[in-house]
C-alpha positions in Angstrom: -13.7 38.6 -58.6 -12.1 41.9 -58.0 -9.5 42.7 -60.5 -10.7 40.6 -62.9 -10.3 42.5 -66.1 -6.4 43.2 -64.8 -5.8 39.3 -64.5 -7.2 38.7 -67.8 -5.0 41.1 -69.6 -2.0 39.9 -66.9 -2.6 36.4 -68.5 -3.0 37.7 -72.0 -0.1 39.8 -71.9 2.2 36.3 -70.7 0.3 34.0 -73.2 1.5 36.5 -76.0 5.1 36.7 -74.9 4.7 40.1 -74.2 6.3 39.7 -70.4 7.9 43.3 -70.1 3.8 44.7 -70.8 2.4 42.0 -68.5 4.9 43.3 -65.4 4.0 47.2 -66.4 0.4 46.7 -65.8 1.3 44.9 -62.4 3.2 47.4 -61.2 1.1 50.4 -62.5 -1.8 48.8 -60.5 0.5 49.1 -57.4 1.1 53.0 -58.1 -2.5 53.2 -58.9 -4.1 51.0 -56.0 -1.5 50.6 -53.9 0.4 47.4 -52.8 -2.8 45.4 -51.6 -4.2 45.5 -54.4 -0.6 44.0 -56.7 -0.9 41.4 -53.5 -4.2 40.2 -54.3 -3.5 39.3 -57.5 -0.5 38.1 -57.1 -2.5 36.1 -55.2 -4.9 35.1 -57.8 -2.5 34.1 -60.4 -1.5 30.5 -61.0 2.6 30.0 -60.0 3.0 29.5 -64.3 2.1 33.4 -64.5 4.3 34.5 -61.6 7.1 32.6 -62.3 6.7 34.2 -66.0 7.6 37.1 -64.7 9.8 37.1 -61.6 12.3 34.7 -63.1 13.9 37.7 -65.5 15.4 39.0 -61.7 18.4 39.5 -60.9 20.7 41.7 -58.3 19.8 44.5 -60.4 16.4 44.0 -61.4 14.2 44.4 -58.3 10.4 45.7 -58.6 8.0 45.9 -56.5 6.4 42.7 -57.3 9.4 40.8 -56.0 9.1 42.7 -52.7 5.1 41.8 -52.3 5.9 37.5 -52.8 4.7 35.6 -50.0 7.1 32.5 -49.2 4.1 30.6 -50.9 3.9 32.1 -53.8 7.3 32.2 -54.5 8.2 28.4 -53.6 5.3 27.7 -56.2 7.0 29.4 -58.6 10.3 28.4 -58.0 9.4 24.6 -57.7 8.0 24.5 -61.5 11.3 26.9 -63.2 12.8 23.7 -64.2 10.3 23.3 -66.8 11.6 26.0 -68.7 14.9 23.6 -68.7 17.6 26.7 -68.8 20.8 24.6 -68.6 22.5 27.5 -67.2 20.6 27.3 -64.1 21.2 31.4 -64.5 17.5 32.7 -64.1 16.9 30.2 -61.1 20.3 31.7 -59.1 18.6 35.5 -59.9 15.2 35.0 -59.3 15.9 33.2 -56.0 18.7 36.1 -54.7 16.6 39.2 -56.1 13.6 37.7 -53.7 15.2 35.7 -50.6 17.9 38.1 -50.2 15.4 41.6 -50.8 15.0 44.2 -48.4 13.9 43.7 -44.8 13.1 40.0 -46.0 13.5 36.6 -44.1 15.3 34.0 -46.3 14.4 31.5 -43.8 10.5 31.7 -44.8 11.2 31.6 -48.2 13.8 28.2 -47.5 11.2 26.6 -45.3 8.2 27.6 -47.9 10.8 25.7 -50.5 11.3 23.1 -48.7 7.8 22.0 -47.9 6.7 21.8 -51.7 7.5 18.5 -53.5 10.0 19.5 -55.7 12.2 22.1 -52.9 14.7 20.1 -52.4 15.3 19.4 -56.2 15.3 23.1 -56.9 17.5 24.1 -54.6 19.8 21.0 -55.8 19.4 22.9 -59.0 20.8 26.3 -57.6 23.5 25.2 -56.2 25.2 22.5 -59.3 27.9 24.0 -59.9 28.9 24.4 -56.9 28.7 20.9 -55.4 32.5 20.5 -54.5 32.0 23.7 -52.4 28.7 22.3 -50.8 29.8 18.9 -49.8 33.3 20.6 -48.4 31.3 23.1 -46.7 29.2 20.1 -45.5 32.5 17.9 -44.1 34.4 21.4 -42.3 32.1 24.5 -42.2 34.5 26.3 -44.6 34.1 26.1 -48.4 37.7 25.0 -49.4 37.2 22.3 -52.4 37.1 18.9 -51.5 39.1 17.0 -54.1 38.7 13.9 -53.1 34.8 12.1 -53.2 35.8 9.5 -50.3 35.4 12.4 -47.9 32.3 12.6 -48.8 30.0 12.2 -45.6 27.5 9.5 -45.1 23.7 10.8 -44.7 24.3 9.6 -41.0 27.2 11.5 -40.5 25.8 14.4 -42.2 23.0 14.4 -39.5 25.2 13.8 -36.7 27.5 16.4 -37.9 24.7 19.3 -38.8 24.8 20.6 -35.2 28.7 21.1 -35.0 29.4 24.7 -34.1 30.1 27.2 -37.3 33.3 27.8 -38.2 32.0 30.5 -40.0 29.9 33.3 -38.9 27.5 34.1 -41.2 28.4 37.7 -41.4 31.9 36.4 -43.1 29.6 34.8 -45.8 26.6 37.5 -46.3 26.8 38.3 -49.9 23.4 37.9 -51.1 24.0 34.8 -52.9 25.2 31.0 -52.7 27.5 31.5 -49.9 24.9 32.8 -47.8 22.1 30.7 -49.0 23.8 27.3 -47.8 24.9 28.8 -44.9 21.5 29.3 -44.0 20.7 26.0 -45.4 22.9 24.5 -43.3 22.7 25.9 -40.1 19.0 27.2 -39.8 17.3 24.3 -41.8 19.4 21.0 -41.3 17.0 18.5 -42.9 16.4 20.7 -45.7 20.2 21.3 -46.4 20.5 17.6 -46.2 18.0 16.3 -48.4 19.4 19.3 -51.3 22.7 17.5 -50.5 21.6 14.0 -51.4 19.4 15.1 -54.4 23.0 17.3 -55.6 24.8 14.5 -55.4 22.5 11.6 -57.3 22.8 14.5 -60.1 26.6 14.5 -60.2 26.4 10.9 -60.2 24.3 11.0 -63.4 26.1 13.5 -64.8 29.2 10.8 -64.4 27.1 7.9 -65.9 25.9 10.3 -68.8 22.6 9.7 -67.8 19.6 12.3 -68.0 18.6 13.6 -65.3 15.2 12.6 -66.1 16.3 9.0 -65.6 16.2 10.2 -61.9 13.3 12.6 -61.5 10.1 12.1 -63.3 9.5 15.9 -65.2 6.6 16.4 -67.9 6.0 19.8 -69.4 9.4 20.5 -69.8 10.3 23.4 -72.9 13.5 25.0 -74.4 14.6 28.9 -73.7 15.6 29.6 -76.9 12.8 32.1 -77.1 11.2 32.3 -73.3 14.5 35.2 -72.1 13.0 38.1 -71.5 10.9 40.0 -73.4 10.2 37.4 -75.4 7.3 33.7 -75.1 6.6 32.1 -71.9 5.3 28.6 -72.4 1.6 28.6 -72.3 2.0 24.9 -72.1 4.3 25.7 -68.7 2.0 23.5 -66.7 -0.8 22.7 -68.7 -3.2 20.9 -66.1 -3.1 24.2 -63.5 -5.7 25.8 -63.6 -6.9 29.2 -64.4 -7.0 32.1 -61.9 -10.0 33.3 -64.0 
């Protein structure tokens, strides 16, 4: 396998919490090699490895591994980051505007790629929690004025039959690189997917209400704390212990 011996030390490098030293040697093989090279293996590492790494993003950390994610990649990744169980939701919300929204990108293939992995929807329900008042108004009007009261909330038939209405909003009056902009693309350029996020958003606020977990509503093994996985610091090595190796 070519670049063997820089996947092993990759993997090392995460496995040893030493995430800052595992991202230098990707991106020195890019200067070195070139950006084929970072893409194959990028290509060659399991989601656990990338997501190790690309999660520490934000608006002002972009490298050049963020810009060399395939859709694919990425919605692995981003599928699995709530086994790292950061209540903040705050390195989910980076990671996922540092790569959708990059450079001469196309959210929409990274959406879609989302979406068609078990677990999209859930993510996405993730991003957007605390901002579900905003989402369902946005869902009832096209604007995002706070809908205060939950018996406006739309039925999932009515959400479908309302998903085609004409924007009230262009999507220039909403392009800042984040939330805003993500559901409006949600909305308007990937209907069922914005639909089923809704639904999984809202059976969270409902356990959230009921003080339940929300394990009580989505089966998740594997998950781990963050006290010590920020960056810089561990990744769990027992992330997703039955994937296997890219070795």
């Amino acid at each position: 396998m070519h670049h063997l011996a820089l996947i092993e030390k990759t993997q090392s490098l995460i496995a040893a919490g030493d995430i800052v030293g595992a991202e230098h040697a990707l991106v020195e093989l890019a200067d070195r090699e070139g950006d084929g090279a970072l893409m194959e293996v990028l290509e060659q590492l399991p989601p656990k490895d990338v997501l190790a790494v690309i999660r520490e993003y934000d608006g002002s950390r972009e490298t050049i591994i963020n810009a060399m994610l395939t859709p694919g990649q990425f919605a692995r990744a981003v599928v699995i980051e709530k086994q790292y169980r950061d209540l903040t939701r705050a390195h989910l919300r980076g990671m996922m505007n540092s790569v959708i929204f990059r450079d001469g990108g196309k959210p929409v293939d990274f959406l879609t790629a989302i979406g068609d992995l078990e677990g999209g929807a859930e993510a996405l329900a993730d991003y957007f929690e605390e901002k579900w008042s905003r989402i369902e108004a946005f869902a009832r009007t096209g604007t995002f004025d706070t809908v205060e009261d939950d018996g406006d909330m739309l039925s999932e038939d009515d959400l479908r039959a309302n998903a085609y209405a004409r924007p009230k909003l262009d999507e220039d009056e909403v392009a800042d690189a984040d939330w805003m902009q993500l559901a409006w693309l949600l909305r308007y350029e990937c209907v069922d997917l914005f639909i089923e996020m809704l639904l999984v958003l809202r059976a969270k606020a409902r356990a959230f209400e009921l003080g339940l977990d929300e394990e009580d509503l989505f089966e998740d093994d594997g998950k781990v704390e963050t006290g010590d996985t920020d960056r810089g610091k561990a990744t769990p090595a027992a992330l997703d212990p039955d994937e296997e190796s890219a070795i």
